[in-house]
N, C-alpha and C positions, 0 to 999 in steps of 0.2 A: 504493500500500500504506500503510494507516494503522495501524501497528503502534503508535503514541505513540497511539491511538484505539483500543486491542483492546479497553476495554471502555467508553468513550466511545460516541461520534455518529456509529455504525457503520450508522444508520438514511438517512444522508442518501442519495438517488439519486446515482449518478455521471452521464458526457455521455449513456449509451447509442451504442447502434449505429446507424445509418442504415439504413432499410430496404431502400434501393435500393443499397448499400454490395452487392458480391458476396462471396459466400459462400466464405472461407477452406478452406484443406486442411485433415483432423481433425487431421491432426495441429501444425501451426501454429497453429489453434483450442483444442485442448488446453493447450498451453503457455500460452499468453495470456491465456486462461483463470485457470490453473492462479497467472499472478503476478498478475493483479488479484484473485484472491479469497484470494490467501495467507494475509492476516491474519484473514479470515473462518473459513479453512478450520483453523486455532490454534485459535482460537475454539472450533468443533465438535467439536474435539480436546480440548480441554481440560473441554467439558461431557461428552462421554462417558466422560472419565476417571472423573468420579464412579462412574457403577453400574461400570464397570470395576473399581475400586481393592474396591470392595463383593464384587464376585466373585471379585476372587485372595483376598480375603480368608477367604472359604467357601469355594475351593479349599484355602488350607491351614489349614482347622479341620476338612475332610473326610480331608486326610490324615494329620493326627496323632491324629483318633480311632484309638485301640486296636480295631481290626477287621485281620481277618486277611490278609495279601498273600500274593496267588498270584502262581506266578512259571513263564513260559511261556515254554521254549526254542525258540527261532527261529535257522536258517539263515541268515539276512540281516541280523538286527539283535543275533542272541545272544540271554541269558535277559532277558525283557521282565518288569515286575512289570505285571500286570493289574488290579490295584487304583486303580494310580495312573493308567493310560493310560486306563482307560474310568469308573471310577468317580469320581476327581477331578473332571474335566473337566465332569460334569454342572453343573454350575455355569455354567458359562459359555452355559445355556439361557436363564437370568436375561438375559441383554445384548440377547436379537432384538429384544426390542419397542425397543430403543433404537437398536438397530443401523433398523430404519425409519426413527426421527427424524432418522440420520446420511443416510438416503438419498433424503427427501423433499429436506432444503436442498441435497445433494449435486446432486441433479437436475433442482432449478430451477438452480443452480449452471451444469449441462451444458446447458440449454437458453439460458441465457445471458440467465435472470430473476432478478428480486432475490427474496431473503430475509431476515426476519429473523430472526438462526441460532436467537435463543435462545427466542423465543415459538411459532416454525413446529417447530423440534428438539420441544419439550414438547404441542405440539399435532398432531404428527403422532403422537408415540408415544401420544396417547392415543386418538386415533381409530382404530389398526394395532395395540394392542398386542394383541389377542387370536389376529387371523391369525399376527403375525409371532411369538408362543409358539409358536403350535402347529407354526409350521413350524420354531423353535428344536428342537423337542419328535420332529419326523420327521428332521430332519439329524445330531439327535445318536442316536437309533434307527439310520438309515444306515451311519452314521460307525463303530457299534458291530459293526454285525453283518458290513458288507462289507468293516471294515480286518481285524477276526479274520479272517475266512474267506479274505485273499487271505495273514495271516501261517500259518493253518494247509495250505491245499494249497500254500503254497511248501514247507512241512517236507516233504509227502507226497508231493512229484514225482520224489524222490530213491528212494521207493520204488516207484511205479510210476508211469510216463511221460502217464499218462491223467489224472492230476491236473490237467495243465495247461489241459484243457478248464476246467473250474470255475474252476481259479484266472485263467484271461483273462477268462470272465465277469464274475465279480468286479473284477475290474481295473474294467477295462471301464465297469462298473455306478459304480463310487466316482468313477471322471472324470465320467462324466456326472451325476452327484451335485454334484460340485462346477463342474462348467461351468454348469449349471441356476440355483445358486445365487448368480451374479451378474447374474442376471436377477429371480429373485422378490424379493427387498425393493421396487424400485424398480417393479413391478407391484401390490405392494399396494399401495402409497402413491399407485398413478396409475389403477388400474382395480377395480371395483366389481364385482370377479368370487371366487365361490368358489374353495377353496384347490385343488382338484383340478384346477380351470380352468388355474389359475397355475400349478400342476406341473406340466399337458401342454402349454401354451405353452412352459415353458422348457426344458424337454424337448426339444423345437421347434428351440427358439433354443441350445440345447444342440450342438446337429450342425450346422442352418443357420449358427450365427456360430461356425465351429471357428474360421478363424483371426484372428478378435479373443479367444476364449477362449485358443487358446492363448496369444499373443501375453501376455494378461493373467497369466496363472499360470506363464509364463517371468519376469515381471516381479518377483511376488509372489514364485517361487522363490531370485531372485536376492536379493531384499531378504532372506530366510531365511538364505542362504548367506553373504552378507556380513556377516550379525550371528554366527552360528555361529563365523566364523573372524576375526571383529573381532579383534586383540592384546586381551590384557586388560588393557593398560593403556588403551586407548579405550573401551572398554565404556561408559563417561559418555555417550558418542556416542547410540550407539544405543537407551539409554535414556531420553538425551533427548530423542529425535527419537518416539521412542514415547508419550513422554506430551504432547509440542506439535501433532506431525504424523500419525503413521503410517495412525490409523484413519479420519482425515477423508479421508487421501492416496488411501486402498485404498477404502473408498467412492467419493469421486470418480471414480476411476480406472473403476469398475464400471458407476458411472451414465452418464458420458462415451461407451461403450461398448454399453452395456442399451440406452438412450432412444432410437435412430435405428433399432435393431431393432423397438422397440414400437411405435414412429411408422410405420415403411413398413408393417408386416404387421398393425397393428391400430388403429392410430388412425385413420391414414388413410382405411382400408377403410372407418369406418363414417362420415368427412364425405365420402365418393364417395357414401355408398348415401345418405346423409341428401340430399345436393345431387339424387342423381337421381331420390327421392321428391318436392322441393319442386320441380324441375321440370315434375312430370307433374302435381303439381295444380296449376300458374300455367294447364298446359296445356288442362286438363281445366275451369277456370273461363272460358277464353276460347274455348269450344265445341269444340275438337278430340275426334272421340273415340277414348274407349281401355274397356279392360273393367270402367272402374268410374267410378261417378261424381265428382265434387269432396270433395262432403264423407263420402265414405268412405273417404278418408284422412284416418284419426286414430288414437289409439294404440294400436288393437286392429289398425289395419292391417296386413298380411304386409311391406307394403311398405317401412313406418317402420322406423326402426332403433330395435332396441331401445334402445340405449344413445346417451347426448350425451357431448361432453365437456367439461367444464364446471369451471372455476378446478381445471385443469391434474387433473379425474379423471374415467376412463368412470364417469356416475353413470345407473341405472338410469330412463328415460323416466316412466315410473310412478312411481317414488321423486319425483321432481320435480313432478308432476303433483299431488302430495297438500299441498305447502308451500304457504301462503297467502300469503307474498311472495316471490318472486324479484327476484335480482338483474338486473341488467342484461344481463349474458351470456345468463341463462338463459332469460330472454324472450326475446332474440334468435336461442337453439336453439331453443324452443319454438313460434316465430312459426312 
């Protein structure tokens, strides 16, 4: 940990890993992880404070505009002001494209590749920042519509018993909301797929990884719970751990988690299909035959994968196909 280095010669490589070294348990991998990139992970902390500190600050010039507070009586939480729970908040739509930057270094991070936090952090948010709005733009949409509706049919089940259909939907619907959403950052930043793609994959991985999702948001809920009932004479604590640590912590955390999902059910899948495509033409050039010839395998072939994966993102076959140089990698998926 070169913390006397946070903003020095944080560029140099370390020993690395041994490839024939065998593969640690996640969770002994995570921690270990977790202490050689500590200073790293300040770092990312501290660059996303910026638009952070930008958005509490548009959170409160939107609540002391003189605009009118509605106030909405709830069974569970008492009288809520609705002004401030859904209309405030919009602000904090501002942070997705950044919230990417936090989850491209987070996830070479998990895969246990270098970065550099502060030129990969500003070059991933600019190459993601348009998906990751938009999907700022449908989680706060979500947030809006399924946290009223499960604080309104909790009021209404008091009056009739059949409320509770809707409001378990609801429920329901806002978990997988948020289970979903420790999966999409870290698929923008790695796969070159439309945002509805990304929503039914994680969707996907929503239910497939229940329990590393739960496991994460018991996590997530405790760190809540122990700032809520910090004494207030430590409150420094927690504040300070918020602007060094928290959101590089909760990023990582997600990425650590996300990436070996994405890896077995989609990354994978497409260097099996690529390898059994290059197969059948090594095959197919040395006379065996099959129902196509050699050189009809090319990129209009059923057989090619559409997508490579190429400096760590599914990048479209065709996309590649139109650059007039490539890199070395991508010769070597293109070959």
């Amino acid at each position: 940990m070169a913390f006397f280095g946070l903003f020095g010669n944080y560029d140099k490589p370390g020993p690395g890993v041994s490839k024939d070294e065998p593969k640690k348990a996640a969770p002994i991998r995570f921690f270990e992880i977790l202490w050689r990139k500590l200073s790293k992970l300040v770092q990312l902390n501290l660059i996303f404070m910026i638009p952070f500190v930008v958005a509490v600050a548009l959170m409160v010039g939107l609540f002391l505009l003189p605009l009118p507070h509605f106030a909405f009586n709830t069974l569970l939480f008492g009288p809520l002001d609705l002004y401030a729970i859904y209309v405030v908040p919009a602000a904090l739509i501002l942070l997705s494209p950044f919230s990417s930057g936090m989850a491209y270094v987070t996830r070479n991070f998990a895969r246990e590749e270098h970065a550099f936090v502060w030129s990969d952090f500003w070059e991933a948010v600019r190459k993601n920042w348009k998906p990751a709005l938009l999907n700022g733009i449908a989680v706060y949409a979500a947030y809006v519509f399924l946290s009223f509706s499960v604080l309104f049919y909790s009021n209404q089940m008091n009056t009739n018993g059949l409320y509770i259909i809707p409001f378990a939907i609801c429920a329901i619907l806002l978990v997988l909301v948020l289970f979903s959403q420790y999966y999409v950052p870290v698929m923008i930043v790695t796969m070159d797929l439309k945002l509805r793609h990304i929503y039914r994959n994680a969707l996907i991985f929503a239910i497939l990884g229940l329990p590393r999702n739960i496991l994460i948001t018991v996590i997530l809920a405790a760190m809540v719970v122990g700032t809520l009932y910090c004494p207030g004479g430590f409150l420094a604590i927690p504040l300070l751990l918020l602007i060094v640590f928290v959101f590089s912590f909760v990023s990582y955390l997600c990425s650590f988690a996300a990436y070996p999902m994405l890896d077995k059910y989609l990354i994978q899948p497409y260097y099996k299909k690529e390898a059994e495509a290059a197969e059948k033409k090594a095959a197919a050039k040395e006379g065996e035959t099959f129902s196509f010839e050699a050189d009809e395998l090319d990129d209009t072939d059923e057989d090619a994968p559409k997508y490579v994966y190429v400096n760590g993102r599914l990048i479209e076959r065709s996309a590649l196909k139109e650059e007039s140089v490539f890199s070395d990698e991508t010769k070597e998926h293109l070959s």
